[in-house]
DOTITOR-903015 format. One record per atom (N, C-alpha, C): y, x, z; residue in three letters. Coordinates in steps of 0.001 Angstrom, whole numbers, padded with zeros to 6 digits, always signed. Layout:
BEGIN
YXZala/...
% end
This chain:
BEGIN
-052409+132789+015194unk/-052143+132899+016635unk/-050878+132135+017029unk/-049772+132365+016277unk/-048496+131906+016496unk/-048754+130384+016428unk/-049294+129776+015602unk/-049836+128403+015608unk/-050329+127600+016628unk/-051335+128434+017140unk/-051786+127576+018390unk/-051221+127864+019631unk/-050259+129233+019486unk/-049325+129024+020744unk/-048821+127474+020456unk/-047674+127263+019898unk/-046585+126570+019289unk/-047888+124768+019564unk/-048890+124603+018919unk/-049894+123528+019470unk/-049954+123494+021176unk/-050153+124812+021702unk/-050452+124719+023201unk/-048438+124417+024124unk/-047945+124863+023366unk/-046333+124478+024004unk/-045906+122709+023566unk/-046501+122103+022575unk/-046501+121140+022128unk/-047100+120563+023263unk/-048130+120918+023592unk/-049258+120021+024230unk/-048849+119875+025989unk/-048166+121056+026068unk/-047220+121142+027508unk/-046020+120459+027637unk/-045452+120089+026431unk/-044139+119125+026862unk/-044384+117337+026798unk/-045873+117764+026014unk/-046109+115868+026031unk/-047049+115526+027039unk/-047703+116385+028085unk/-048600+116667+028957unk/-048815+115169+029297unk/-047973+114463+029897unk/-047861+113285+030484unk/-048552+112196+029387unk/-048216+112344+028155unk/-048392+111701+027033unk/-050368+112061+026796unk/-050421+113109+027236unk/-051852+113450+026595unk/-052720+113505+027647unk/-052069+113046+029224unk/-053331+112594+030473unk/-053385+110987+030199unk/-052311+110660+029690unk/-052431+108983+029300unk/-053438+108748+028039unk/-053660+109490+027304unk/-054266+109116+026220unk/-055287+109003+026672unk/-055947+110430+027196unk/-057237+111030+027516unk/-057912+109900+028338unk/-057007+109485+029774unk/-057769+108584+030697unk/-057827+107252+029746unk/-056933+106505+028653unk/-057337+105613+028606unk/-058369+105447+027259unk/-058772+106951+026947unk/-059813+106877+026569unk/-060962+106993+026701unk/-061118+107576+028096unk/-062194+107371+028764unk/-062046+105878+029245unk/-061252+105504+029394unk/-061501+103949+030335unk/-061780+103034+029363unk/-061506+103227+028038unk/-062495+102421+026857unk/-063628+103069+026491unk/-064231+104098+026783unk/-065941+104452+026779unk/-066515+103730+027634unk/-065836+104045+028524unk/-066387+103503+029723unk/-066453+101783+030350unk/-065592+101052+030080unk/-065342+099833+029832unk/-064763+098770+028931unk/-065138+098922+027728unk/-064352+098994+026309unk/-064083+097546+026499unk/-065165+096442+026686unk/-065088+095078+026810unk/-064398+094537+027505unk/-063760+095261+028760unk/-063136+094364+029673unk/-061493+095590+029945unk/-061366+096907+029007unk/-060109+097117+028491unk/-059207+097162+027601unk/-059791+097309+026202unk/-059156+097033+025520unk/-058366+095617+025053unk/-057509+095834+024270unk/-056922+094506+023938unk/-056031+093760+024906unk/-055554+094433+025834unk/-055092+093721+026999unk/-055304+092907+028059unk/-056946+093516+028384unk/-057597+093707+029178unk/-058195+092260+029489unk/-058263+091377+028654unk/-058689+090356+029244unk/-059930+089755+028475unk/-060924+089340+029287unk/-061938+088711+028884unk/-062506+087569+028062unk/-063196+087405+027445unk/-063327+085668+026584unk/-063225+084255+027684unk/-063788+084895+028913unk/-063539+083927+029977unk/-062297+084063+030332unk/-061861+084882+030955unk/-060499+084814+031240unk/-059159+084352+030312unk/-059761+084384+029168unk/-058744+084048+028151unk/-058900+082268+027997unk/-060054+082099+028322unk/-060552+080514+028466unk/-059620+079882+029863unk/-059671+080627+030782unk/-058656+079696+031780unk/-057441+079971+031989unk/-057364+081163+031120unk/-055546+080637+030865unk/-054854+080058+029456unk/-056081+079665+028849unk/-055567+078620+027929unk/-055680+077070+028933unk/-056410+077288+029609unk/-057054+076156+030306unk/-055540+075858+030963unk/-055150+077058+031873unk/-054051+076227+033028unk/-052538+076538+032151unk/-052000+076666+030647unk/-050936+076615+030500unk/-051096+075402+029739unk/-051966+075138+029291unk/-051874+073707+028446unk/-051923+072677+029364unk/-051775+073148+030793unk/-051642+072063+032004unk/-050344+071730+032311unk/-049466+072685+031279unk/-048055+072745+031870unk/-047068+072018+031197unk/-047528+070495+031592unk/-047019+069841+031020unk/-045507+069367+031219unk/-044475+069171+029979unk/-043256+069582+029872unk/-042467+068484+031069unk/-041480+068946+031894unk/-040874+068585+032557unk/-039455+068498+032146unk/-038582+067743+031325unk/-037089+068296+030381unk/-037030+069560+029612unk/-035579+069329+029019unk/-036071+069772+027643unk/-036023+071715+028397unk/-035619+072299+029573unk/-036018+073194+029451unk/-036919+074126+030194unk/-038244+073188+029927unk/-039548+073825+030895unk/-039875+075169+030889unk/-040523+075625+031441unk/-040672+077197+031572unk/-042334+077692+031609unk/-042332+078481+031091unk/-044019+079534+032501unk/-043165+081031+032088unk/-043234+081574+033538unk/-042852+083067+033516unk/-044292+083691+033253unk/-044456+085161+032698unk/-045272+086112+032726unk/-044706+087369+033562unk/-045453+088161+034156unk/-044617+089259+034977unk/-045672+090509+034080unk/-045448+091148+033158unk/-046120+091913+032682unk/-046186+091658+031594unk/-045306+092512+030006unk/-045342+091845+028805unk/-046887+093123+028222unk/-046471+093966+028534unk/-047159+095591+027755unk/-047442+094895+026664unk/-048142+095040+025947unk/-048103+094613+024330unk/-047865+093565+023772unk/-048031+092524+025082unk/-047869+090987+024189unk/-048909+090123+023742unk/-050000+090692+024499unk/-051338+089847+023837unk/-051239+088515+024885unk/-051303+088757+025578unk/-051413+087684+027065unk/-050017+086818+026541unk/-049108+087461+026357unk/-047470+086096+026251unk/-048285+086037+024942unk/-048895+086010+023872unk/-048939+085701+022577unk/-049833+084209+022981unk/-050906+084705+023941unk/-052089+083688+024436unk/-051181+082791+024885unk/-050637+082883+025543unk/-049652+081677+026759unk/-048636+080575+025558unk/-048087+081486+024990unk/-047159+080833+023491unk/-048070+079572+022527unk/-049016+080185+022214unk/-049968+079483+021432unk/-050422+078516+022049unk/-050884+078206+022887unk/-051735+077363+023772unk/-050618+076339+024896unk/-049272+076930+025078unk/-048235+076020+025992unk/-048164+074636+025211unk/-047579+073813+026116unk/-047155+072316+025535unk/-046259+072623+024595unk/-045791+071902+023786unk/-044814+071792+022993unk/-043039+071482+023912unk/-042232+072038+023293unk/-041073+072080+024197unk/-041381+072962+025421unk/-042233+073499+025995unk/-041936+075105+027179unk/-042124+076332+026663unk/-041258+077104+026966unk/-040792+078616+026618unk/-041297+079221+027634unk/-042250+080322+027141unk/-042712+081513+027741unk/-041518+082766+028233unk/-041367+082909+029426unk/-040015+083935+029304unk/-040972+084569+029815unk/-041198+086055+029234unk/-042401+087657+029640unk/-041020+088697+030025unk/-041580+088996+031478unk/-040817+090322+032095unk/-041417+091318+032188unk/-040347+092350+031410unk/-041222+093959+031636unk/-039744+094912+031279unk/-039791+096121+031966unk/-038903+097093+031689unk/-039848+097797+030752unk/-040896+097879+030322unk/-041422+098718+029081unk/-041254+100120+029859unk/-041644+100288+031120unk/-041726+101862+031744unk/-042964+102173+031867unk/-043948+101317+031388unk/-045824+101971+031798unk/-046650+101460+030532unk/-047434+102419+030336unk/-048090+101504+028584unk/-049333+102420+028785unk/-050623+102238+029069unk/-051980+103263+029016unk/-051491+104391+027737unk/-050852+104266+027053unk/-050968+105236+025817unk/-050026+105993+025612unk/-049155+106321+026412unk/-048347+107370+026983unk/-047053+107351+026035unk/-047186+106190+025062unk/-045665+105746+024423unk/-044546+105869+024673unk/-043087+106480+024487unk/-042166+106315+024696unk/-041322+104753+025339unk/-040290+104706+026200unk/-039881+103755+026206unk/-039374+102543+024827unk/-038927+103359+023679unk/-038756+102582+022769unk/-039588+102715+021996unk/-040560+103246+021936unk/-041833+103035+020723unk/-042578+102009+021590unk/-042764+101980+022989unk/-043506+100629+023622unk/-042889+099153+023018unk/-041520+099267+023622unk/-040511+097960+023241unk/-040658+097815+021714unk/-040508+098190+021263unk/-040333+097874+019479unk/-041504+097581+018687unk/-042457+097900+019668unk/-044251+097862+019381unk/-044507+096038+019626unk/-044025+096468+021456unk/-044448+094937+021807unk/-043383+093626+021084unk/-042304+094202+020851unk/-041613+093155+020068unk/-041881+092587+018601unk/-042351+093443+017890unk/-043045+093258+016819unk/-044109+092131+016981unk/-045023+092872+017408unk/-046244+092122+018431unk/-045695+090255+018079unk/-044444+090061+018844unk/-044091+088980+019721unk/-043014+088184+018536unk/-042792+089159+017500unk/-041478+088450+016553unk/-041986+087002+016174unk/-042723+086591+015857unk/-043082+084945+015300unk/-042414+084116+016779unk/-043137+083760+017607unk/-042978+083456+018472unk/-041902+083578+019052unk/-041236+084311+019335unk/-039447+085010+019358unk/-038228+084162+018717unk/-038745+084253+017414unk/-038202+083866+016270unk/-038165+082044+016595unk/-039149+081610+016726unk/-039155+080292+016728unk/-038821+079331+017937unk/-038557+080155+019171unk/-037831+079918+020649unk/-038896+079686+021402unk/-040289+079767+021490unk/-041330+079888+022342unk/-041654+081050+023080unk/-040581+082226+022673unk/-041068+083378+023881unk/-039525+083896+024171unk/-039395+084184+025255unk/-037781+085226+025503unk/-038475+085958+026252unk/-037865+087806+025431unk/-038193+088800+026144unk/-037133+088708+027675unk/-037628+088920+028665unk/-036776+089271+029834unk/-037059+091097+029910unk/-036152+092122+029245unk/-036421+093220+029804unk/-035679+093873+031142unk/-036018+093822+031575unk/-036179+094294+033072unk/-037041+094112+034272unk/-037331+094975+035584unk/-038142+094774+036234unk/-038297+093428+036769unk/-039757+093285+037990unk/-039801+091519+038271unk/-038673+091658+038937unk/-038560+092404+040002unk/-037130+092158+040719unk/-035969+091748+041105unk/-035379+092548+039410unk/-034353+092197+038885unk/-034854+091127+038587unk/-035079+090079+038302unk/-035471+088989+037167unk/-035653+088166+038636unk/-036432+088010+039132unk/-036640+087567+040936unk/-035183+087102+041108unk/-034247+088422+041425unk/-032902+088438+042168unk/-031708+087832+041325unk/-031790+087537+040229unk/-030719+087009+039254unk/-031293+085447+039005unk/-032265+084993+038560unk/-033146+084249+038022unk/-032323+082561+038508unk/-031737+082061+037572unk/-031270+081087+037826unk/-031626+079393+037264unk/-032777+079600+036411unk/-033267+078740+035513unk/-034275+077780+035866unk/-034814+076798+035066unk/-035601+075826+035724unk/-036595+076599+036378unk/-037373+075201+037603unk/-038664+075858+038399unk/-039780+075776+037274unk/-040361+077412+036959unk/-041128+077368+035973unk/-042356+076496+036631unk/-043019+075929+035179unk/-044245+075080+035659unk/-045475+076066+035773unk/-045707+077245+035433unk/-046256+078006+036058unk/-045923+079683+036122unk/-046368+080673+037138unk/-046287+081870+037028unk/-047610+082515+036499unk/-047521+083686+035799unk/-048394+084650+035313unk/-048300+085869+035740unk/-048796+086622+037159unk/-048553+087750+037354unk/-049714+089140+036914unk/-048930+090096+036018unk/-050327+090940+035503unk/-049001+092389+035310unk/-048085+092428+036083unk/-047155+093792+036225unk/-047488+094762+037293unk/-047112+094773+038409unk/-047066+095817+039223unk/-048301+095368+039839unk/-049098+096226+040267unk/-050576+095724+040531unk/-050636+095709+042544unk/-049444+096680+042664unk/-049632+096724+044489unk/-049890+095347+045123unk/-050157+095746+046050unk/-049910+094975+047488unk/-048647+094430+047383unk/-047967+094846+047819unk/-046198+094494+047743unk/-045840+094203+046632unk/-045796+094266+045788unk/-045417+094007+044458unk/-046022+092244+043697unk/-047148+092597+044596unk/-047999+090965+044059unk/-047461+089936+045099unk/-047361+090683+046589unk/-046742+089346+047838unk/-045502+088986+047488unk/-044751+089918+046951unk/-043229+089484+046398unk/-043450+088390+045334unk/-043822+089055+044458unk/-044258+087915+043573unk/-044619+086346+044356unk/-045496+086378+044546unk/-046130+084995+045230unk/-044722+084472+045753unk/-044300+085246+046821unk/-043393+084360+047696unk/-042355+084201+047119unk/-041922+084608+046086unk/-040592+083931+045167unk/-041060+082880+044829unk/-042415+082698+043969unk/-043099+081518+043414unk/-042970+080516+044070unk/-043263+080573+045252unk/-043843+079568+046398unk/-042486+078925+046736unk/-041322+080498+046753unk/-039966+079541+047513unk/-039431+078722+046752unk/-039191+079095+045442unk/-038673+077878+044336unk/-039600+077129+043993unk/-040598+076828+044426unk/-041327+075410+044025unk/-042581+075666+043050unk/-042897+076895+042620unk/-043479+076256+040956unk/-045317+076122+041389unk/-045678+075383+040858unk/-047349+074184+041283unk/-047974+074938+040540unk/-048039+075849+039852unk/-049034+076636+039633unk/-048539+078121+039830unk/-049248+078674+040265unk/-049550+080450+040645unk/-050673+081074+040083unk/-050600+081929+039452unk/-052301+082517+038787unk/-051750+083671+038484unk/-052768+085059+038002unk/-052552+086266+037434unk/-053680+086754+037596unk/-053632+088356+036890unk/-055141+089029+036734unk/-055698+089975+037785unk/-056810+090339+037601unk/-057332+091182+038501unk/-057129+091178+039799unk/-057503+089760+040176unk/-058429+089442+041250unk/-059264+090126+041454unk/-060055+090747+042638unk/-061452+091389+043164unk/-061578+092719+042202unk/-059938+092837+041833unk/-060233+094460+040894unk/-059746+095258+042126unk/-061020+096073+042823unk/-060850+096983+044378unk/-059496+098675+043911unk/-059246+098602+042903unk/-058295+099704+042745unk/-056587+098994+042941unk/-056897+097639+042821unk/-055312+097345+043086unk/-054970+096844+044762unk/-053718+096137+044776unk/-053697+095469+045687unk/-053473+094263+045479unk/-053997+093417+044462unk/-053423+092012+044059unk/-054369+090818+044735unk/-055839+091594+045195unk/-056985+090473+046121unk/-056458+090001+047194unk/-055594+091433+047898unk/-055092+091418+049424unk/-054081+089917+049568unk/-053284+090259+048708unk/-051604+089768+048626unk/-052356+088450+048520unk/-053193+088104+047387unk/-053429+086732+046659unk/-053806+086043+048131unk/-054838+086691+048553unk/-055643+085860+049911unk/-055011+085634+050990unk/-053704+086611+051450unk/-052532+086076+052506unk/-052540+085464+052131unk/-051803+085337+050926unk/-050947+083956+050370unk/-051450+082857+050185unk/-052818+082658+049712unk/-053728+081653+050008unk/-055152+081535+050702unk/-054630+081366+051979unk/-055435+081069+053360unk/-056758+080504+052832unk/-056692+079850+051950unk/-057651+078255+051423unk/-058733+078618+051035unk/-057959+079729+049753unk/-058449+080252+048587unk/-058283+079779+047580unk/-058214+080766+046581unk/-058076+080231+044971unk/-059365+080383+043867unk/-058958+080062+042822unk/-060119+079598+041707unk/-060094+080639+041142unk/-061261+081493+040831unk/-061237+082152+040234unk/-062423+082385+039411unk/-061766+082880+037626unk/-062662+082659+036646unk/-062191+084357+035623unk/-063360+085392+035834unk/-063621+086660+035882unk/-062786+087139+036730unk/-061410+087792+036144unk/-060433+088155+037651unk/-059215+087687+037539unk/-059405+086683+036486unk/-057853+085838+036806unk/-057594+084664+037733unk/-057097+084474+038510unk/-057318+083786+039361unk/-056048+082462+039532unk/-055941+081665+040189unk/-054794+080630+040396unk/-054983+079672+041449unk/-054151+079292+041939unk/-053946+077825+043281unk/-054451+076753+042824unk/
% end
């Protein structure tokens, strides 16, 4: 008896930890192909090899930002596939992870993840929010952005319009026409025209 109290008081202080598990294990029954792994598709992984190997080097210190590191699969994709001479800089405060991880069991997870690449000057962690990183950000105009962090409305128009004000010729990120966020809304202000889109990653 004393046991499964002591299990059920366990299970009340990680509560948060064990609605994260639960939903994102239903959300891999339920959509295993298009969540796991960092959520991205064989197509989608096809056009963003497609538009960073477009990013072709501009001096010796070219750029593509990512706005969203969570594990590192996507900056691992972007690293591998960039021109030679541009550095991937990936922003994340490591405050949201589907699997209800601690702040430093996320970070030390995704850094692992990312050590080759790290190691060899093709990725710099930026930890902190886009914001912060937005509001300090003093470095070349990256040759492209990757937005896949804060999924709002507001969160994606901010994005864009930093992009747009410093210059950088390519814009793209995920989950396009995904109806639970707000990233369709923001994308389509921002481009009147319309953009290309290949499953739900999309770009200018």
């Amino acid at each position: 008896m004393m046991r499964r109290i002591k299990q059920l008081l366990r299970m009340l202080r990680y509560q948060r930890q064990v609605r994260a598990l639960v939903s994102t294990q239903l959300a891999i029954l339920e959509d295993g192909d298009s969540f796991a792994f960092g959520g991205l598709t064989e197509e989608e992984e096809n056009a963003i090899r497609m538009l960073v190997s477009s990013c072709t080097e501009e001096g010796a210190s070219s750029c593509v930002v990512e706005f969203g590191t969570l594990f590192g699969i996507t900056t691992a994709l972007l690293a591998q596939h960039k021109p030679r001479g541009v550095k991937v800089i990936t922003v994340d405060n490591f405050c949201w992870n589907p699997f209800g991880l601690t702040l430093k069991m996320h970070r030390e997870f995704t850094r692992r993840i990312l050590r080759a690449p790290v190691a060899n000057g093709d990725v710099e962690i930026a930890e902190m929010d886009s914001k912060t990183f937005r509001d300090h950000y003093k470095g070349c105009v990256p040759r492209m952005v990757f937005l896949d962090a804060d999924h709002s409305y507001e969160a994606v128009r901010d994005e864009i319009a930093w992009a747009k004000k410093i210059g950088v010729p390519l814009i793209s990120g995920h989950d396009y026409g995904n109806p639970k966020f707000g990233v369709t809304r923001a994308v389509d202000e921002a481009f009147p025209g319309g953009v290309h889109v290949r499953g739900t990653v999309w770009w200018n």
